[in-house]
C-alpha positions as CSV (number, residue, x, y, z in Angstrom):
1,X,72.3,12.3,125.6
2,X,72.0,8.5,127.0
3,X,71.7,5.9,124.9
4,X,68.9,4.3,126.8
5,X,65.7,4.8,128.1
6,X,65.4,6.9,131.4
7,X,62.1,6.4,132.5
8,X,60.5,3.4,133.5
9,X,57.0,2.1,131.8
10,X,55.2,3.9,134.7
11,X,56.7,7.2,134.7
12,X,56.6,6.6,130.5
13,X,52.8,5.9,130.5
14,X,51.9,9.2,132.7
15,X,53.8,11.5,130.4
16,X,51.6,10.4,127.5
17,X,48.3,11.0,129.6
18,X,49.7,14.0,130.4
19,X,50.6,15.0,126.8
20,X,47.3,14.1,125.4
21,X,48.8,13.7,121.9
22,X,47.3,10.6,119.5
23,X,49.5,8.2,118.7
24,X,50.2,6.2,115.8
25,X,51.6,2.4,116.1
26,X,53.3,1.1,112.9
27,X,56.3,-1.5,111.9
28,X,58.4,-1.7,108.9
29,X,61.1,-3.8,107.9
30,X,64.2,-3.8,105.3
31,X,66.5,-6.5,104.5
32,X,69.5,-4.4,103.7
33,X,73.2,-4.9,103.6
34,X,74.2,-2.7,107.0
35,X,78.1,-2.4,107.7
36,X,77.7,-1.0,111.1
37,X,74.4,-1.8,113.0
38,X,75.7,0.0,116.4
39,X,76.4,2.8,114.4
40,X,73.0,3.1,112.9
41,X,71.6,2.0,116.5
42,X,73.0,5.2,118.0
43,X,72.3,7.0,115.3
44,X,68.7,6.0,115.4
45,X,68.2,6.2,118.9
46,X,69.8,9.5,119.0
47,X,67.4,11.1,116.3
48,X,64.1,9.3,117.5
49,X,64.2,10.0,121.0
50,X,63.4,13.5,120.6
51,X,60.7,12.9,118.5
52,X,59.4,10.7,121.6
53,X,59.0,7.5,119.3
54,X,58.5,4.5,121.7
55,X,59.3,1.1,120.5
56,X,61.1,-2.5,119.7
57,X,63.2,-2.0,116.7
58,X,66.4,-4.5,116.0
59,X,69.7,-4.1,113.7
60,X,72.0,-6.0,112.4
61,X,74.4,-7.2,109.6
62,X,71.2,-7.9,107.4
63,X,68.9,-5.1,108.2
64,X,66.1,-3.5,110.5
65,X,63.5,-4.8,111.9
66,X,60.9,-1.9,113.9
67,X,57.7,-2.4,116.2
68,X,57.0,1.2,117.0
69,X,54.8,4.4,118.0
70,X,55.2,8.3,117.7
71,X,53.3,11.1,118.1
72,X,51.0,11.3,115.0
73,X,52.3,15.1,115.4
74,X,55.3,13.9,114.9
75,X,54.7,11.3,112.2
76,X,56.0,13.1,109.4
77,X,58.8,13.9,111.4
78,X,59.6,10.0,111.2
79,X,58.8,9.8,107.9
80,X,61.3,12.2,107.0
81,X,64.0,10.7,108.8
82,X,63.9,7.8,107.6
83,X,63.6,9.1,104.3
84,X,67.3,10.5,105.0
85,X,68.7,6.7,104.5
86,X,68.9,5.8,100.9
87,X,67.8,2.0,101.5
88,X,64.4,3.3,103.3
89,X,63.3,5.8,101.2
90,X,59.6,5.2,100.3
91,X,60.1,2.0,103.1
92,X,56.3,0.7,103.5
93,X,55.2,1.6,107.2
94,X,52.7,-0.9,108.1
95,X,50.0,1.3,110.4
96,X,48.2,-0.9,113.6
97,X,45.0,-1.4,112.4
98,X,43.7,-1.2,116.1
99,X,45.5,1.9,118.3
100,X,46.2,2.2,121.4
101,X,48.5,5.1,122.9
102,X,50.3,2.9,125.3
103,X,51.4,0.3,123.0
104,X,55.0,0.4,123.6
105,X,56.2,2.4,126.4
106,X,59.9,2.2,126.4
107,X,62.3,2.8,123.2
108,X,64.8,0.0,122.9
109,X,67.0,-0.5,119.8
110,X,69.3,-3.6,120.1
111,X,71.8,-4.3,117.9
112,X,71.0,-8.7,116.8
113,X,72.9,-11.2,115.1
114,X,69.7,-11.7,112.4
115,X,66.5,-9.0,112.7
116,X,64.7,-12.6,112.5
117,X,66.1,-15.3,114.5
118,X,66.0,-18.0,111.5
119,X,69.0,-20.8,113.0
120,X,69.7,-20.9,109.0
121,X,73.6,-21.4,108.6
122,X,73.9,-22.3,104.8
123,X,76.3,-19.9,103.3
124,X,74.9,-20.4,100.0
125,X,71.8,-19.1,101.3
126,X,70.3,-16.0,99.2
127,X,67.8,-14.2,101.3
128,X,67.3,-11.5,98.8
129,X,65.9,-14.5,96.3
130,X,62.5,-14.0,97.4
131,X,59.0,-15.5,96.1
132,X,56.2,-13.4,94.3
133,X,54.6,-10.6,96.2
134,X,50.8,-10.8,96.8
135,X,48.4,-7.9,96.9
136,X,45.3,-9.2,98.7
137,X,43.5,-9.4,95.6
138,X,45.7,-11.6,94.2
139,X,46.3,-13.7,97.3
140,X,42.2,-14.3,97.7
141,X,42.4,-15.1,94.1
142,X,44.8,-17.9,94.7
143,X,44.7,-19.2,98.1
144,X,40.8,-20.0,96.3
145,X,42.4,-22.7,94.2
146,X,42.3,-26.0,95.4
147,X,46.1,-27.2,94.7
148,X,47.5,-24.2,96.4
149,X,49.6,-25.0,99.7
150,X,48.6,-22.0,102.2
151,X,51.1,-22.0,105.1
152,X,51.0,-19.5,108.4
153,X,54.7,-18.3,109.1
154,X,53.5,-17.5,112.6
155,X,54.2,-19.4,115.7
156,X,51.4,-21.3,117.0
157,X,50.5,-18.9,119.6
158,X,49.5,-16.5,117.4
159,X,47.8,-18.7,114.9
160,X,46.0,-20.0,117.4
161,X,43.4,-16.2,117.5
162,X,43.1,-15.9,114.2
163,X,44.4,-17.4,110.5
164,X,43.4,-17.8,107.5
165,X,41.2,-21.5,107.2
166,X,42.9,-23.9,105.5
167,X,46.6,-23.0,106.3
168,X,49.1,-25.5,107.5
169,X,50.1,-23.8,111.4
170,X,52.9,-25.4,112.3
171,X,53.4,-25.8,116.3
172,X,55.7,-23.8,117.0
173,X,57.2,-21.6,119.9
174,X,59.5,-19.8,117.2
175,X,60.2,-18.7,113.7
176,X,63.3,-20.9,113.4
177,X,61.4,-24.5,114.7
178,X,59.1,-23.7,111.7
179,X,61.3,-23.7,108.7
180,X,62.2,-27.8,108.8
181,X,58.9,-28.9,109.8
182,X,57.1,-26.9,107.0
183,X,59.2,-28.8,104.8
184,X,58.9,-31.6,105.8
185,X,55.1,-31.5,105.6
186,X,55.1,-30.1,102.1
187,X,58.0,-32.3,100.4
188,X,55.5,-33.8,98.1
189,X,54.1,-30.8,97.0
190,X,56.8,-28.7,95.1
191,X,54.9,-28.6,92.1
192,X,52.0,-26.5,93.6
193,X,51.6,-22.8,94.5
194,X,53.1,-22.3,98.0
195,X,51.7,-19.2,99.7
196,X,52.5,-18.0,102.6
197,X,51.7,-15.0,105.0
198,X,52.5,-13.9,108.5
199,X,51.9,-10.5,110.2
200,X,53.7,-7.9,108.2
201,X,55.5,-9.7,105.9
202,X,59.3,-10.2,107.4
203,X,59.1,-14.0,108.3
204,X,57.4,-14.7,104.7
205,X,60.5,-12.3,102.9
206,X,63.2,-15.2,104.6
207,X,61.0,-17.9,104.3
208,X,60.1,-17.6,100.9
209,X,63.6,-17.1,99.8
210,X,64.9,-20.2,102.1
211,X,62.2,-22.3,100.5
212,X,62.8,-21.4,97.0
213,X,66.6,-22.3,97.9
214,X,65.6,-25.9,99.3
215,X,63.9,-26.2,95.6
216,X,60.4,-24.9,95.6
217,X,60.0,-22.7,92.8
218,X,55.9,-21.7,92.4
219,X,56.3,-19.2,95.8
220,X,54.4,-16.7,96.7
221,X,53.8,-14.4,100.1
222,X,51.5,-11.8,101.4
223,X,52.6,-8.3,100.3
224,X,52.9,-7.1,104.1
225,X,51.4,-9.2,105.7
226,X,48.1,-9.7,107.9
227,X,48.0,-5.6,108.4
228,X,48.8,-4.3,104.8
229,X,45.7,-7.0,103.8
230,X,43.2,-5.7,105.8
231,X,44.2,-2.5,104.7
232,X,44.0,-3.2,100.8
233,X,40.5,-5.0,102.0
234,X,39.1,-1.7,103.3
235,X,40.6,0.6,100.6
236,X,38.7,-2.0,97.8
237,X,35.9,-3.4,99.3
238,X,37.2,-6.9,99.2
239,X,36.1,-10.4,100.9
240,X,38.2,-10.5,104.3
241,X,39.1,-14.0,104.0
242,X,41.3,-13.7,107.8
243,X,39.0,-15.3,110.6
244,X,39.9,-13.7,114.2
245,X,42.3,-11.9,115.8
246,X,46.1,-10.7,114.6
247,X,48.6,-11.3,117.6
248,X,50.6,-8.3,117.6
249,X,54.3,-7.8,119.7
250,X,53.5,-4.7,122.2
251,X,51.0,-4.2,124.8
252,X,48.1,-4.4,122.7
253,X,48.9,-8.3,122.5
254,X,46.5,-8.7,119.2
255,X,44.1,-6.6,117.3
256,X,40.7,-7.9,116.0
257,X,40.3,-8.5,112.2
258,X,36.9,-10.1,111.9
259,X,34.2,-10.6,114.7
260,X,35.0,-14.8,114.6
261,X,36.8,-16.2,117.7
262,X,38.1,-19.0,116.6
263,X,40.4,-20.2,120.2
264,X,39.1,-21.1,123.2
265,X,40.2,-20.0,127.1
266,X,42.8,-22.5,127.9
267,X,41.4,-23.2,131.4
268,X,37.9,-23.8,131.2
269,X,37.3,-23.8,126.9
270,X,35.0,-21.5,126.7
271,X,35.1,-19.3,123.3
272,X,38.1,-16.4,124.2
273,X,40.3,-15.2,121.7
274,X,42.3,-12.9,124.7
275,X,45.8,-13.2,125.8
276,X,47.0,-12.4,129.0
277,X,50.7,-12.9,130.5
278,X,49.9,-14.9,134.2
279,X,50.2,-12.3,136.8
280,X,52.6,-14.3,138.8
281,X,56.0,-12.7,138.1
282,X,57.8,-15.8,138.8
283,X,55.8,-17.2,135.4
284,X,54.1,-14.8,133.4
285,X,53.3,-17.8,130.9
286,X,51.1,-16.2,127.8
287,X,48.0,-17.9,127.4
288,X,44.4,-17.3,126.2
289,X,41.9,-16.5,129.3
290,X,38.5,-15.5,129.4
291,X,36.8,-13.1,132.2
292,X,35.5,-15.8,135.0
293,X,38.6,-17.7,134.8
294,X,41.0,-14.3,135.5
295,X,38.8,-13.5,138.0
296,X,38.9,-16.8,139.8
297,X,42.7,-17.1,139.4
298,X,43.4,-13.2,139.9
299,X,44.6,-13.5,136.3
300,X,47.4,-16.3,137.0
301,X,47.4,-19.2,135.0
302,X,46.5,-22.0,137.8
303,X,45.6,-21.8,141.4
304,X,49.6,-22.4,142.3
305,X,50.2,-19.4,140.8
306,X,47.7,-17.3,142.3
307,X,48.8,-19.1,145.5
308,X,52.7,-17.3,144.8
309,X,51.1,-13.9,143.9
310,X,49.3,-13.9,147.0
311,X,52.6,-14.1,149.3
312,X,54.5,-10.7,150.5
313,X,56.5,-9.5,148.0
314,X,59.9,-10.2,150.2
315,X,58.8,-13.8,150.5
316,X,58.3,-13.6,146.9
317,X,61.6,-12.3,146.1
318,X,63.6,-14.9,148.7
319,X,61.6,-17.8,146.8
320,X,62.5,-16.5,143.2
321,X,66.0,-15.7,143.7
322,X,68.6,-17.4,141.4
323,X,65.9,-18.9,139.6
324,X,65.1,-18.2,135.9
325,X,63.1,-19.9,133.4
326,X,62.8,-19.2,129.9
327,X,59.8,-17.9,127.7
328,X,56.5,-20.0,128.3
329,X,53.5,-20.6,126.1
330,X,50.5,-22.5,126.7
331,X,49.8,-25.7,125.1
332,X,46.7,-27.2,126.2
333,X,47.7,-30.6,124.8
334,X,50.7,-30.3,127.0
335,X,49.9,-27.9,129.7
336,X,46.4,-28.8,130.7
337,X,47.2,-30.0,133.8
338,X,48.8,-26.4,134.8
C-alpha cells in the first residue's frame, strides 16, 4: 500500500458524499519519548488509512501531535488502535465542538523535528516539568481573581475571533515569536498566578514547562484547551467565560463558542468574525471578510488581487512562475493599505 494519499481533495470530497457516513473531527496530543517517528509514521498511516481517517497529524523525537476525522462508524475503530500503544492508552481525544464532514480531506502524517515548532534550544530544558492542570471550573475560579496574569498561547490571528477578555495576546504569526515576548511583558509579575490556555492544550503543555524553567513557579494551563472547556461547560452548566469564535486548523477555519463577534472585517470594519484564504492563488493571505466585501472583491483580499484572479489561467501561471512567498496574515495596522 502507498504511503501517501492517492486522491486529490476533489476526488476525496465526492467519496464522502457518496458514502453518506457522519463524521467525527477530533485532535489529541502526547509528549512522549518516540525512538523512531518514521517508523510510527508508516505504521500509523498504514493502519488508519483503511479506516478512511483524514487528517494533519505530525511525529517526532518528542511525540504526536493529530488534527483529524473518521467515520464515526469507525471511531471506536480509532480508539482501539491507539489504545494498542502503551503511551496513548486512555489519550484524551479532544471532539470538534462544531462538525463538518469535509474538514480535512487528505491524510498526511509528516515526520517533524518538534510536533510544535517552539525555536527553544536550551538543553537543560524539561518539557515534561509542566504547570498545574485546570478543569474549567477551576480556571473560571481563578482567572476571576484580580492578580492572576491570563495569557493566550495562540497566535494573533486566532485571538483575534475569539478569547477570553482580559488575556495578554501577544502579536504573533507563530507559536515560537510568543514565548520571549510573553516574558518579557510579564517579568515583573512572577509572584502571581500565570494562566494560560490555547486551543487544546499542546502550546500551553511546552509553554508552561518553558516558563516554569525561566523561573515562574505559580503556573497553571487549561486542561485541553478552548474545546475540552466548552465541553466541561456544557456537561456542568457553567458560565462560558470564552467571547467568539475558536480558530481551528482544517477547513472549518473556526468554530463558534458564544454568539459575540468580537473582530471586525479587515477591509471595510464592519462586525465579522469569518476567515477566508484570498482567492488569488498567487496570495491566499488569511484574513477576516465579511459578505459585501467578498462579493465586491470575488473573495480576494484587494482589488489587485481580484485583478490576477481575473486573468487566464496560462497568463496566470507564466506571471507566478518561480515566484514563492511565504505564509501571509492580515494585519490591519500593517496591511491596511492592501
Amino acid at each position: 500500500m502507498p504511503l501517501y494519499n492517492t486522491l486529490n481533495s476533489a476526488q476525496r470530497a465526492k467519496l464522502i458524499d457518496e458514502a453518506g457516513l457522519a463524521r467525527i473531527t477530533l485532535s489529541f496530543y502526547k509528549y512522549h519519548r518516540i525512538a523512531d517517528p518514521t517508523a510510527l509514521r508508516d505504521l500509523l498511516f498504514t493502519a488508519w488509512e483503511p479506516l478512511d481517517v483524514l487528517g494533519r497529524i505530525y511525529v517526532a523525537a518528542e511525540g504526536i501531535n493529530a488534527q483529524m476525522s473518521a467515520p464515526a462508524v469507525r471511531f471506536q475503530e480509532l480508539k482501539d488502535h491507539l489504545d494498542s500503544f502503551p503511551f496513548l492508552i486512555g489519550i484524551r481525544l479532544n471532539v470538534a465542538v462544531e462538525q463538518n464532514d469535509k474538514s480535512f480531506l487528505k491524510l498526511k502524517i509528516k515526520v517533524r523535528p518538534r510536533i510544535v515548532a517552539d525555536g527553544i534550544d536550551d538543553p537543560g530544558f524539561d518539557a515534561t516539568r509542566t504547570g498545574a492542570h485546570l478543569k474549567a471550573r477551576e480556571f473560571n475560579a481563578l482567572i476571576s481573581d484580580p492578580g492572576a496574569v491570563l495569557v493566550d498561547m495562540r497566535n494573533h490571528f486566532e485571538s483575534e475571533i475569539g478569547h477570553f477578555p482580559g488575556a495578554l495576546k501577544p502579536d504573533v504569526d507563530t507559536f515560537r515569536e510568543s514565548l520571549d515576548i510573553i516574558e518579557a511583558e510579564i517579568k515583573d509579575k512572577r509572584d502571581r498566578p500565570l494562566v494560560m490556555y490555547c486551543t487544546g492544550g499542546i502550546r500551553c503543555e511546552k509553554a508552561s514547562a518553558w516558563f516554569r524553567h525561566k523561573g515562574f513557579e505559580n503556573v497553571f494551563q487549561l486542561e485541553g484547551g478552548i474545546i475540552e472547556y466548552l465541553r466541561q461547560v456544557k456537561a456542568e452548566g457553567l458560565e462560558n467565560r470564552f467571547k467568539g469564535k475558536n480558530f481551528v486548523f482544517d477547513e472549518r477555519m473556526a468554530e463558534r463558542i458564544s454568539d459575540d463577534v468580537v473582530s471586525a472585517c479587515h477591509l471595510c470594519g464592519e462586525p465579522c468574525d469569518t476567515h477566508r484564504n484570498c482567492g488569488s492563488e498567487a496570495c491566499h493571505m488569511l484574513m477576516i471578510q465579511c459578505e459585501a466585501c467578498a462579493r465586491r472583491l470575488d473573495a480576494c483580499c484587494s482589488e489587485t488581487c481580484k485583478d490576477f484572479k481575473a486573468l487566464p489561467a496560462e497568463t496566470r501561471k507564466a506571471l507566478r512562475k518561480g515566484t514563492g512567498a511565504p505564509k501571509k496574515y492580515f494585519k490591519r495596522r500593517k496591511d491596511a493599505s492592501a
